[in-house]
C-alpha positions as CSV (number, residue, x, y, z in Angstrom):
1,X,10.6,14.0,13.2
2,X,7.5,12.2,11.4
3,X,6.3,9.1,12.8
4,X,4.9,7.0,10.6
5,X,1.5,5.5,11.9
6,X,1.1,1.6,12.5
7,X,-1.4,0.1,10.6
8,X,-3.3,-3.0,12.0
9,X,-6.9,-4.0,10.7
10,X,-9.2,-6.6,11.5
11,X,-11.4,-8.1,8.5
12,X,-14.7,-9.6,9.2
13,X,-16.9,-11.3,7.0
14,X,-20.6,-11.3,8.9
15,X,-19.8,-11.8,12.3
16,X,-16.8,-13.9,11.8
17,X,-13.4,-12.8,12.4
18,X,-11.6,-14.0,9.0
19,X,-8.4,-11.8,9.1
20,X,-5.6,-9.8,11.2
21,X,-3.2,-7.4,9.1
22,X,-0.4,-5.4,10.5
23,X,2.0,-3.3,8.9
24,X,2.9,-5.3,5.6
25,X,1.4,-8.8,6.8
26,X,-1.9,-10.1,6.5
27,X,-3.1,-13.5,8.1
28,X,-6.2,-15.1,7.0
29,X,-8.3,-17.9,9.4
30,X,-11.1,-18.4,7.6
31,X,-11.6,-20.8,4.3
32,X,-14.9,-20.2,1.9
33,X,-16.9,-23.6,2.1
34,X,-20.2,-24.0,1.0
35,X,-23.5,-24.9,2.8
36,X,-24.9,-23.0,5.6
37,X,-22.0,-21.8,7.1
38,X,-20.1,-20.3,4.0
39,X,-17.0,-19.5,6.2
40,X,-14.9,-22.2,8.1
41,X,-11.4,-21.5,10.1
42,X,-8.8,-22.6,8.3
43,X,-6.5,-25.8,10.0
44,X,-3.7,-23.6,8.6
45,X,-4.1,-20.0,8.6
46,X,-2.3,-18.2,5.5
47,X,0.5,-15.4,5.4
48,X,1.0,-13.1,3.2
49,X,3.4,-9.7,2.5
50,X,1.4,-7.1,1.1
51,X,3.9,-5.2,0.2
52,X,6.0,-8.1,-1.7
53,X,2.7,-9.0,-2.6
54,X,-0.2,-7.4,-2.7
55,X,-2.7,-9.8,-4.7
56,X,-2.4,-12.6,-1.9
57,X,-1.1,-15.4,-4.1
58,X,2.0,-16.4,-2.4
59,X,1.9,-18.1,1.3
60,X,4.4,-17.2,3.0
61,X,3.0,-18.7,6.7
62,X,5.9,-21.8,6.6
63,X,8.4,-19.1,6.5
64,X,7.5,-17.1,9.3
65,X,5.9,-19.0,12.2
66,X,6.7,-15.9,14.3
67,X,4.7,-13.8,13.0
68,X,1.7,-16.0,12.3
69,X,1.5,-16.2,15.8
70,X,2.2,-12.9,16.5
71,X,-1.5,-12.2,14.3
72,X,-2.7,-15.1,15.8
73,X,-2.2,-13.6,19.3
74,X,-3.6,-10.0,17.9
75,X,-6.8,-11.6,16.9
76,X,-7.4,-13.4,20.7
77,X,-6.5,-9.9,22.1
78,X,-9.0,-8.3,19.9
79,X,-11.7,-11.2,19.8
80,X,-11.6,-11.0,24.0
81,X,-12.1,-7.3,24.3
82,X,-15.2,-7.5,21.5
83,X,-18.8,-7.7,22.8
84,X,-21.1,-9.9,20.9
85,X,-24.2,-8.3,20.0
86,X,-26.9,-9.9,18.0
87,X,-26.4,-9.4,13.9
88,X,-28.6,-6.6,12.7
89,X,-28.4,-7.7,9.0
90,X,-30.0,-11.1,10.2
91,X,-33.0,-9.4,11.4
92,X,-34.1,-8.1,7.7
């Protein structure tokens, strides 16, 4: 019997946590703003199926508050076990 492998990724944009994916759902926390921080978390995160689809235009999050916080509890888990370091692209 195959098993088929579970995929989960975490999306960063600098040092920020902005996204949790697993298996067909993606949550995104973080909103583009502008000024020096270019990233803000979202009041609402969004939800989408990447498999229904795949260009993230469609937010499903109203329609599955399960599994929003499902990701949402992913990300602490992750977040808790990461180690800060200082940014190595800042030091250019």
């Amino acid at each position: 019997e195959v098993k088929k492998a579970l995929v989960m990724n975490f999306f960063y944009l600098g040092d920020q946590l902005a996204a949790v994916r697993k298996e067909a759902f993606k949550v995104h926390f973080l909103e583009s703003v502008s000024g020096p921080k270019k990233f803000i978390e979202r009041d609402t995160p969004l939800l989408f199926n990447l498999h229904e689809d795949p260009a993230e235009q469609f937010n499903i999050a109203p329609n599955y508050p399960k599994m929003l916080q499902l990701l949402a509890d992913l990300r602490d888990r992750h977040l808790a076990l990461v180690v800060k370091v200082e940014s190595q692209l800042l030091l250019r």
